[in-house]
C-alpha positions, 0 to 999 in steps of 0.5 A: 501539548500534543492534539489527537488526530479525528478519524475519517472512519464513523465505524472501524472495520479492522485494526492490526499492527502495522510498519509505514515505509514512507520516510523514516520507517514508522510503527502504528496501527493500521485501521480499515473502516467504513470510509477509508484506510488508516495509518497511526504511528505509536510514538507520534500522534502526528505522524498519520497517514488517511487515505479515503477509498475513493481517492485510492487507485491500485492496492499493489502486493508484493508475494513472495514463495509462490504467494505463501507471503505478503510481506507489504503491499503499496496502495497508489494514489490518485492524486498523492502517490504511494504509500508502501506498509506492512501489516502484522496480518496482511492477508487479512488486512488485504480482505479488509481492503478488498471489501472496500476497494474493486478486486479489479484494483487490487493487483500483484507486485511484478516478480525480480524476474519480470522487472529485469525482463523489462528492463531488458525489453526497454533497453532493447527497444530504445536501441531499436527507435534510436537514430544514428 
């Protein structure tokens, strides 16, 4: 017998069909609401992701054809790590989230380019601070 899950949100602000990336890939709801993001998967009622804004630290969204596409974004967590989704809608879902959560928190995922300049830049400097 199997309970439902009682929401943290008092009022739904959005709802969308959404894909969570954490573990086995799962498909779901995502809702937006008054008091934070929701995730709930379609085929088990507990598998359930709620993240209150408050304990939400960067929402990450990764843009692809020069920002055309939002094919996921991560939100990181103060305490409980990240959490990766796609959304049915994500732009909308993101202006959802962005009501709730500072715009000054809400940043774009770095290009394959800038990642591999990075690595190049650490690898460089390690060698540099290295002793012989």
């Amino acid at each position: 017998m199997s309970e439902m899950v009682e929401s943290i949100n008092a009022k739904v602000e959005y709802v969308t069909d959404g894909t969570s990336f954490m573990g086995p890939v799962s498909y779901g709801k995502i809702m937006i609401g008054d008091r934070g993001f929701e995730f709930y998967d379609d085929r088990d009622v507990r598998n359930f992701i709620q993240i209150p804004w408050d304990e939400i630290d960067l929402v990450i969204a990764s843009l692809v054809f020069g920002g055309h596409w939002i094919p996921r974004f991560k939100i990181r967590t103060r305490h409980n790590g990240e959490f990766i989704f796609a959304a049915k809608n994500t732009k909308a879902t993101l202006r959802a989230v962005r009501k709730h959560v500072d715009p000054q928190h809400m940043v774009r995922a770095l290009t394959f380019t800038q990642k591999l300049k990075r690595g190049w830049q650490g690898m460089r400097n390690s060698r540099k601070h290295s002793t012989k």
